[in-house]
C-alpha positions as CSV (number, residue, x, y, z in Angstrom):
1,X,92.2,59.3,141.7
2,X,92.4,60.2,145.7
3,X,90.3,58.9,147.8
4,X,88.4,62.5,148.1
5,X,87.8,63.0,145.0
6,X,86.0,59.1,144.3
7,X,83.5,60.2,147.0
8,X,82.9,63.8,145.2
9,X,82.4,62.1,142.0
10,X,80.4,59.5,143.6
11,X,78.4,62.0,145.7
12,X,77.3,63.8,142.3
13,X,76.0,60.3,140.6
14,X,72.5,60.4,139.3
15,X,70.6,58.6,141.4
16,X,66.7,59.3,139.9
17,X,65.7,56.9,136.9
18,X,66.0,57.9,133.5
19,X,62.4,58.7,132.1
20,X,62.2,58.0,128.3
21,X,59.1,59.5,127.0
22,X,57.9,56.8,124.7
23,X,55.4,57.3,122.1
24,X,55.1,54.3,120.1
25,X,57.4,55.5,117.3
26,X,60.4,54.2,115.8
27,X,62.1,57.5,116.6
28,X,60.9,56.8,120.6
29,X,62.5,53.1,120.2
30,X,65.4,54.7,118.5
31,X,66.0,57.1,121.7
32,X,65.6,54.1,123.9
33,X,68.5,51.9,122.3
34,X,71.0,54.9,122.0
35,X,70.7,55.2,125.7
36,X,71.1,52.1,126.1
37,X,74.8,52.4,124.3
38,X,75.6,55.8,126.3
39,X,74.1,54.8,129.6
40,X,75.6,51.9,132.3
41,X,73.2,49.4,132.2
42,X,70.8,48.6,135.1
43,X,69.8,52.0,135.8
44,X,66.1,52.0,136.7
45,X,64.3,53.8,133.9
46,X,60.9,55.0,133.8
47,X,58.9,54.6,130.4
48,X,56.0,57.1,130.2
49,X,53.6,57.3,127.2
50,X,51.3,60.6,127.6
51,X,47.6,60.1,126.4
52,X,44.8,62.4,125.7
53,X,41.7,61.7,124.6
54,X,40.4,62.8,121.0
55,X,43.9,63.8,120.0
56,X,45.8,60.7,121.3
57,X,49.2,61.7,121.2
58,X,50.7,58.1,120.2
59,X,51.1,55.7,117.8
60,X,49.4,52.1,119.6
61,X,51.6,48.8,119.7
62,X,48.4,46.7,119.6
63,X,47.1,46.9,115.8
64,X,43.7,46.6,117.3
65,X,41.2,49.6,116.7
66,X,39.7,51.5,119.6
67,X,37.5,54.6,119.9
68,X,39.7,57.7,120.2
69,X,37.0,59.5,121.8
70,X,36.7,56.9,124.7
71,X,38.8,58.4,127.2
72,X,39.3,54.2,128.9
73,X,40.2,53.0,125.6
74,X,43.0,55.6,124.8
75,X,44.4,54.9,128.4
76,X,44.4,50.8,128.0
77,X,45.8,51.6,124.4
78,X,48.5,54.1,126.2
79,X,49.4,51.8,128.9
80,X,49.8,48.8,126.5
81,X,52.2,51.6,124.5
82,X,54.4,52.2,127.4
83,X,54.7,48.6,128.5
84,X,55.9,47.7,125.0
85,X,58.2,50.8,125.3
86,X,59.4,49.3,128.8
87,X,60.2,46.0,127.1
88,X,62.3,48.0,124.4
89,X,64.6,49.2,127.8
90,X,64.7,45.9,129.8
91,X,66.2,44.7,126.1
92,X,68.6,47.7,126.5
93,X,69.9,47.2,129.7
94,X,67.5,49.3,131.7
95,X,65.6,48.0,135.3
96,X,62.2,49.6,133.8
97,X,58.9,50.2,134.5
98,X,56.0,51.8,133.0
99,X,53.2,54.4,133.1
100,X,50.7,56.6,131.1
101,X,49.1,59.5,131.7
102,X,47.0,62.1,130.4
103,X,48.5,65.3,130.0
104,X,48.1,68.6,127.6
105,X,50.0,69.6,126.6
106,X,52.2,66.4,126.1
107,X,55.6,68.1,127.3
108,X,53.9,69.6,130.5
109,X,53.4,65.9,131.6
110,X,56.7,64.7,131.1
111,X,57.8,67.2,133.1
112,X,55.1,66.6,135.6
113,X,56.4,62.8,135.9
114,X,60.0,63.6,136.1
115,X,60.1,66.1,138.9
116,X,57.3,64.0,140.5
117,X,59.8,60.8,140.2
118,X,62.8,63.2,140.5
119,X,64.1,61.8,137.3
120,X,68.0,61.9,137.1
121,X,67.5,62.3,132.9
122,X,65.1,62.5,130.1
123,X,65.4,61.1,127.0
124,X,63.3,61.8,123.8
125,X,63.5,61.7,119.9
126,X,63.4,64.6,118.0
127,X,62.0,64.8,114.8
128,X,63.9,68.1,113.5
129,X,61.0,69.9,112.1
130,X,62.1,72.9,111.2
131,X,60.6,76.3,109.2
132,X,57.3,77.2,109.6
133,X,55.6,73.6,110.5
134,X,58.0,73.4,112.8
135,X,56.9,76.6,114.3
136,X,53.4,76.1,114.2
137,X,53.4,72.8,115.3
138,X,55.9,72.8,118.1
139,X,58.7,70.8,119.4
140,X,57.7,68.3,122.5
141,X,61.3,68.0,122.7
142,X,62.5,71.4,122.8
143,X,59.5,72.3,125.4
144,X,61.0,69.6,127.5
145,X,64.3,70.9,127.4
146,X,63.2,74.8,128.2
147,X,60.9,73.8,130.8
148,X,63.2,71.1,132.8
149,X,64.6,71.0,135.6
150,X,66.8,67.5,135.1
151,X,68.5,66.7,132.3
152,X,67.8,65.8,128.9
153,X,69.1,63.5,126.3
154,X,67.3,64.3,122.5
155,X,68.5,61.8,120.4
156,X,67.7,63.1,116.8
157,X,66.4,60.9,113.8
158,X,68.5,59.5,111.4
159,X,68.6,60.7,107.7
């Protein structure tokens, strides 16, 4: 490869982190060590679990019971979520950090976050709903994907 065409290449490299949207599940954890094998390792990552109070949004690390109607309880419990979620990248090869936040819907604050942090990639699970639940409850994941402006990386769950 000339010279010329390194520097183009290299001049197009992402350079924003890659923001996994973590939500406690094994199909988040699943999306965190498939990037892991597709990514270079020691990319700075950005794990973000999105809270909101009542209808929480997650699935907690911590077994430990909280009041879903407590708006500081729900954010401890999300924060814990994404830190756990941030350990699940550092074990994958990731530089990561983590955050939670409250959003509603849930898509509209990963998008938020990643134009904010001028994320290079997302990456999600998808849970492949399809027919008329899937309509009527939505797709986080394909709400990302119509509404973002970086990239994004679904990773689908297994059968």
């Amino acid at each position: 490869m000339a010279s010329a065409d390194r520097d183009a290449v290299t001049a197009t490299a992402p350079t924003g982190p890659v923001l996994f949207a973590y939500d406690g599940s094994e199909l988040a954890k699943l999306a965190i060590e498939e990037a892991g094998k597709q990514l270079a390792s020691g990319r700075d990552a950005l794990i973000v679990c999105v809270w909101q109070p009542a209808d929480v949004g997650f699935l907690p690390t911590n077994p430990r019971q909280f009041d879903a109607q407590a708006a500081g309880e729900v954010r401890k419990a999300a924060e814990e979520t994404a830190a756990y979620g941030a350990s699940l990248a550092e074990k994958a090869g990731f530089q990561s950090q983590s955050m939670a936040i409250e959003a509603a819907p849930t898509w509209k604050g990963i998008i938020e976050v990643a134009a904010a942090r001028e994320a290079s990639l997302i990456v999600l699970g998808s849970h492949r709903r399809t027919g008329l639940v899937g309509h009527l409850l939505g797709s986080v994941a394909a709400a990302v994907v119509a509404h973002s402006a970086s990239s994004v990386l679904i990773v689908p769950q297994r059968s």
